[in-house]
C-alpha positions as CSV (number, residue, x, y, z in Angstrom):
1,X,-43.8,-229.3,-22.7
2,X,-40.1,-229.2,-21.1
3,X,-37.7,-227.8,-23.3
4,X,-34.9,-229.3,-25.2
5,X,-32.3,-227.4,-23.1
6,X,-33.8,-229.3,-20.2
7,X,-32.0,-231.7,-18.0
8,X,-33.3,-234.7,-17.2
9,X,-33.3,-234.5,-13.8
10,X,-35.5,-231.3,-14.4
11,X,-37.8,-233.0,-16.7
12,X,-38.5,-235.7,-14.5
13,X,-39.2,-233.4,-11.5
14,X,-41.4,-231.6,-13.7
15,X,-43.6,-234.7,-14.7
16,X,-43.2,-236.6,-11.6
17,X,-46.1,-234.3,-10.3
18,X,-48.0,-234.7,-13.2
19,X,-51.1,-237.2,-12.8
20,X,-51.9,-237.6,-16.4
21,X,-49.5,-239.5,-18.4
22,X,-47.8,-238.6,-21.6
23,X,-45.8,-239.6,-24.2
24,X,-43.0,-237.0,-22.2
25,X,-42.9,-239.6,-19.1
26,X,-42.2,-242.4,-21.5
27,X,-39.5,-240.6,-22.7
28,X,-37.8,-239.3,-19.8
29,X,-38.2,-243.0,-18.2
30,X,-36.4,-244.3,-21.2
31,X,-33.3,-242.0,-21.3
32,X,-33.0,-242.6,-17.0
33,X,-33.7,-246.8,-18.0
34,X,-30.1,-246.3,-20.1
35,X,-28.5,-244.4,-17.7
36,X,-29.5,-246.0,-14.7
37,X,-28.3,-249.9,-17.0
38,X,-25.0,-248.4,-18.2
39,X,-24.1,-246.9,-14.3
40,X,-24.1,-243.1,-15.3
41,X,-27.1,-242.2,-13.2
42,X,-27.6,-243.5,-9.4
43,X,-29.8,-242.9,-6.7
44,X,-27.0,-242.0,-4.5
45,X,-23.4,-241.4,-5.3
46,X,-20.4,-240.2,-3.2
47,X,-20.0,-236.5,-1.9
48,X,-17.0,-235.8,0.0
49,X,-19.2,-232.3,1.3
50,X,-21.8,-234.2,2.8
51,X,-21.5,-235.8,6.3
52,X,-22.2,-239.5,5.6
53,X,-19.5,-238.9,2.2
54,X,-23.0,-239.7,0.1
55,X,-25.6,-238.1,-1.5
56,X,-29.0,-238.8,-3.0
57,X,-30.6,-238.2,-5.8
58,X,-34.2,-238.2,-5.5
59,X,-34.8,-237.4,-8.8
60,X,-33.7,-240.6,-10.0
61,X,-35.8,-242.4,-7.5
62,X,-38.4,-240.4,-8.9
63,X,-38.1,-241.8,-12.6
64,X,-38.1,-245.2,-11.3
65,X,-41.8,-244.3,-9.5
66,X,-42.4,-243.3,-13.0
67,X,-41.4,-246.4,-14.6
68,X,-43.6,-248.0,-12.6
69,X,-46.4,-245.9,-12.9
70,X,-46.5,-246.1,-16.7
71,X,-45.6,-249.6,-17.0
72,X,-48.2,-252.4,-17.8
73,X,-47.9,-255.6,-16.6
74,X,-47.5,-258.2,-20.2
75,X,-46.3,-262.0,-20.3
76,X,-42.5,-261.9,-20.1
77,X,-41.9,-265.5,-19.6
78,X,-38.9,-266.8,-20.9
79,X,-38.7,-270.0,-23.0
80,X,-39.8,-273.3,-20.9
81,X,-41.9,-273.7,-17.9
82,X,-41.4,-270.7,-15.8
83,X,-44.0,-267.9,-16.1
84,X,-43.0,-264.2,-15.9
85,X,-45.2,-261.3,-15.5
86,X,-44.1,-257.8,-14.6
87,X,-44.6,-254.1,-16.2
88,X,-43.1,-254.0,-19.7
89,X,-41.1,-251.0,-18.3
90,X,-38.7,-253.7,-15.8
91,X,-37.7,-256.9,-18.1
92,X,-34.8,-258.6,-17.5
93,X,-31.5,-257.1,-17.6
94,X,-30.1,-258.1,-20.9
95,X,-26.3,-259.0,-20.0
96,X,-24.0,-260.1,-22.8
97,X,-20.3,-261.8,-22.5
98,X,-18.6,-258.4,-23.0
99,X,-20.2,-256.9,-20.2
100,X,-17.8,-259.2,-17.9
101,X,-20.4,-260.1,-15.4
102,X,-19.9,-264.1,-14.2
103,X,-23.3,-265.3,-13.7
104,X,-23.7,-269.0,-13.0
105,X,-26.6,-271.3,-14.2
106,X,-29.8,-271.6,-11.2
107,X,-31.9,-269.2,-11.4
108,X,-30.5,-265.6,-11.0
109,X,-32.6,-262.6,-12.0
110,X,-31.3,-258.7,-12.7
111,X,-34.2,-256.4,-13.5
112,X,-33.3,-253.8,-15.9
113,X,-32.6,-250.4,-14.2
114,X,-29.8,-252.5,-12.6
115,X,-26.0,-251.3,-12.9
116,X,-23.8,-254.8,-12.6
117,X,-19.8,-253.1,-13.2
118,X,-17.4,-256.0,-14.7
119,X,-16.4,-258.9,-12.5
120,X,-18.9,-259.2,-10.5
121,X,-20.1,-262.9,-10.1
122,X,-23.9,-263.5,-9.2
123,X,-24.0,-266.9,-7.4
124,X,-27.4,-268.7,-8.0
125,X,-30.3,-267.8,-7.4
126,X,-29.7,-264.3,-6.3
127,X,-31.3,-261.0,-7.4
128,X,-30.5,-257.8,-8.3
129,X,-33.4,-255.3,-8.1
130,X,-33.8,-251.9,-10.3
131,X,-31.9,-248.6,-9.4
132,X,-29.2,-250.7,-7.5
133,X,-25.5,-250.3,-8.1
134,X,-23.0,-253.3,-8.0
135,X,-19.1,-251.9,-8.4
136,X,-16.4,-254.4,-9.8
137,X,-15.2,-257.5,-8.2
138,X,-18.3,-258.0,-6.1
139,X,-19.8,-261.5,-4.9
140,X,-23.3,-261.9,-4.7
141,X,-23.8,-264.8,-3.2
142,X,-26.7,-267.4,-3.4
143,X,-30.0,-266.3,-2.2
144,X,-28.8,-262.9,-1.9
145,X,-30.7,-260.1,-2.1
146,X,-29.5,-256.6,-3.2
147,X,-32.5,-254.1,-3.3
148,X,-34.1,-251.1,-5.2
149,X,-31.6,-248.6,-5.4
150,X,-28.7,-250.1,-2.6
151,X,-25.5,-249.4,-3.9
152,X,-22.6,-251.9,-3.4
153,X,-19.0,-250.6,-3.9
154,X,-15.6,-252.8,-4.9
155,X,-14.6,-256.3,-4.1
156,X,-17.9,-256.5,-1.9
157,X,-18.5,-260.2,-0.6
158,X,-22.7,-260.5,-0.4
159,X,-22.6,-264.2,1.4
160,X,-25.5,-266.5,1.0
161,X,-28.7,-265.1,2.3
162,X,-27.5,-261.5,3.0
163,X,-30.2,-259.3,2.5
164,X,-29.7,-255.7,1.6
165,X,-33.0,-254.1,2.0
166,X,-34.3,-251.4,-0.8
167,X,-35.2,-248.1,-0.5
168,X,-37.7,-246.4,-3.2
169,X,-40.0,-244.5,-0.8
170,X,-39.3,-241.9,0.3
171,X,-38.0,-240.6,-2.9
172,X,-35.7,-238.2,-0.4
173,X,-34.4,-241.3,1.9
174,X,-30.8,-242.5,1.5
175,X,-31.0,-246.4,0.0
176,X,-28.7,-248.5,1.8
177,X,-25.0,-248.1,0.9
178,X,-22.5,-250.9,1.6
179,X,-18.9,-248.9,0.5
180,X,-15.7,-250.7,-0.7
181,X,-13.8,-253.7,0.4
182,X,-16.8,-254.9,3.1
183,X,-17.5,-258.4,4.0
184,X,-21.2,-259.2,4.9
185,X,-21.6,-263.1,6.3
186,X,-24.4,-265.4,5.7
187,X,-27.7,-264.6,6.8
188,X,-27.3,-260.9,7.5
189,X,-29.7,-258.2,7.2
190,X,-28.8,-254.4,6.4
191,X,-31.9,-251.9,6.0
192,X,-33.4,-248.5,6.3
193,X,-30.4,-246.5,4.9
194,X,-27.9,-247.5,6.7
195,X,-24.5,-247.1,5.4
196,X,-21.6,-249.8,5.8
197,X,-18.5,-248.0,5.8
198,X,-15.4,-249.2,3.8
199,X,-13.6,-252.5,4.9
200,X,-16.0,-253.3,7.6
201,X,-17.2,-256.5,8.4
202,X,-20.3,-258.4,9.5
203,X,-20.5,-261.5,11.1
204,X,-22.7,-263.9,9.9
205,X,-26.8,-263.2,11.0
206,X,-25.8,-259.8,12.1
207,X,-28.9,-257.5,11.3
208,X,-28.5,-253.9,11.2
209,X,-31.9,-251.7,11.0
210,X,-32.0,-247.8,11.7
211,X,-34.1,-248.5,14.6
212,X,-31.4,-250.7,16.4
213,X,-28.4,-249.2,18.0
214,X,-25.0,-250.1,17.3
215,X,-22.7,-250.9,20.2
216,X,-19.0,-250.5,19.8
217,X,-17.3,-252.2,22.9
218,X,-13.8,-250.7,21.2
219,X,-14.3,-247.2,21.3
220,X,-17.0,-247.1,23.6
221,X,-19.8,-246.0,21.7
222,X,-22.9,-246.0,20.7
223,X,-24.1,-245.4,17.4
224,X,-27.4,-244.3,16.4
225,X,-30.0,-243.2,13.4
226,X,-30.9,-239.3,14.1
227,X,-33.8,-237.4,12.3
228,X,-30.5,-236.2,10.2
229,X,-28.0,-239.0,9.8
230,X,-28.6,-242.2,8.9
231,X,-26.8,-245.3,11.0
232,X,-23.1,-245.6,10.2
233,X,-21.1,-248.9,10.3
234,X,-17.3,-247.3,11.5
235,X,-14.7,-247.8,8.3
236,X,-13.1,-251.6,9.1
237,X,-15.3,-252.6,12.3
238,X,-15.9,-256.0,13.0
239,X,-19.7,-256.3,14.0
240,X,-21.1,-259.4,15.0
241,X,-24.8,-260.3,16.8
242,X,-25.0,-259.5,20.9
243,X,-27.9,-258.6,22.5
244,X,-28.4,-255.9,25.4
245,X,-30.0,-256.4,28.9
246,X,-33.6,-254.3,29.8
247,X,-34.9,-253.1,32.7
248,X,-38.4,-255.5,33.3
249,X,-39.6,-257.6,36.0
250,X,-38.1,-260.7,33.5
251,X,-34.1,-261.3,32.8
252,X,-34.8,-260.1,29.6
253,X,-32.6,-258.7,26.8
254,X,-32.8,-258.0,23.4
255,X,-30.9,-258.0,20.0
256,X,-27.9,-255.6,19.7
257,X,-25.4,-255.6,17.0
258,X,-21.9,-255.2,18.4
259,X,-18.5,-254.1,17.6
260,X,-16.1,-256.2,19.0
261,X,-13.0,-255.3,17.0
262,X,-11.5,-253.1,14.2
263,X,-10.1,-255.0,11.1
264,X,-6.4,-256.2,11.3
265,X,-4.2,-258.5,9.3
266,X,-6.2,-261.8,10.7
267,X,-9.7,-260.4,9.5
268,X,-7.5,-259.0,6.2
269,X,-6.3,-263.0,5.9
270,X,-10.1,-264.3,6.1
271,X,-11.4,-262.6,4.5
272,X,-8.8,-262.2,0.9
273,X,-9.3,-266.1,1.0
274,X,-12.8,-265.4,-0.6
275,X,-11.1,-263.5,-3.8
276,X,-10.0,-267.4,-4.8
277,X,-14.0,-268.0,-5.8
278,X,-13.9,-265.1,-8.1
């Protein structure tokens, strides 16, 4: 049995390798559940000494595995004709009006595990999924998606359709990060850890993976994913969809996201009109 002078993070590493279940995993799960809800624990948070400015915390990722391990699936279906089941140990995030967090009728979901800071405004339906982080003054726009354990910073703009992917496996993998002050345009897709850098920008059906390279026509570059460092989206770049030619016996080419400019006063302009809706 851990001792009392334990941390948590030790505690959980401790019983994350242990196959039979206690009354200890219940308990650790429950003390990350609040931390994770209130925003005190994250799966990643920023470190100026690491190269990417991030770093995770596999241990949290860990307790959510647990969560999910010791959870049973039971009837959580709200009042009226819309049936719910999950494991007991993910309900719905329970948000009251002093929590600050604009949420507008159509069928939104947070799953507990979720931090949502003040001011952000969840535009129907969207969803929030556990171990995610959502800073203040964020739009999530309609049929957005933010996933396990992504973290979004400030006065992020989610546009309808955006998917940010989730990352709970590998426990050791870097979720996908979108930083301060970015603007992500309908129908885009960010995924496998990539990290958007502060003030960028991504034109609308722009889809970023760690498998696709990222071509910046400003600076002449090309940015990839490397066995150590995940894909980085330059601070303020304008990315939009391009595509690149390939050598074949066809005039073929294929998808390529592209950087076509750095953010300037114009992009600043389009993109502060979007604080009206908040």
């Amino acid at each position: 049995m851990p001792s009392k002078n334990t941390t948590l993070a030790e505690r959980i590493e401790s019983l994350f390798d242990q196959p039979e279940i206690t009354k200890d995993h219940k308990k650790a799960f429950d003390e990350l559940w609040y931390d994770l809800d209130a925003g005190r624990a994250r799966a990643a948070e920023p470190d100026s000494s690491s190269p990417t400015g991030w770093r995770v915390n596999a241990w949290v990722k860990k307790g959510i595995l647990i969560g999910f391990r010791i959870g049973k699936i039971v009837d959580m279906s709200a009042l009226g004709p819309l049936p719910f089941y999950d494991k007991n140990t993910y309900p719905v995030k329970r948000i009251g009006i002093g929590d600050g967090v604009r949420i507008v009728p159509g069928g939104s979901s947070i799953r507990s595990g979720a931090f949502v800071a003040p001011g952000v405004t969840c535009m129907p339906p969207m969803y929030i999924n556990t171990g995610a982080y959502v800073d203040e003054g964020t739009m999530v726009d309609s049929h957005a998606l933010v996933g396990s354990c992504a973290q979004i910073g400030k006065r992020v703009h989610l546009s309808a359709a955006a998917q940010i992917g989730g990352v709970l496996e590998p426990v050791g993998a870097l979720p996908v990060i979108i930083e301060d002050d970015v603007m992500v345009g309908g129908n885009c897709g960010v995924y496998e850890g990539t990290i958007v850098k502060s003030r960028a920008v991504l034109g609308a059906g722009t889809i970023i993976t760690g498998s696709t390279p990222l071509y910046d026509t400003v600076r002449g570059k090309i940015y990839r994913k490397t066995a150590d460092t995940p894909l980085i989206v330059p601070e303020g770049a304008v990315v939009v969809p391009g595509s690149r030619a390939i050598q074949s016996q066809w005039d073929l080419s294929l998808y390529a996201p592209v950087i076509v400019k750095y953010r300037d006063d114009k992009t600043d302009l389009g993109t502060r009109l979007e604080e009206l809706l908040r």
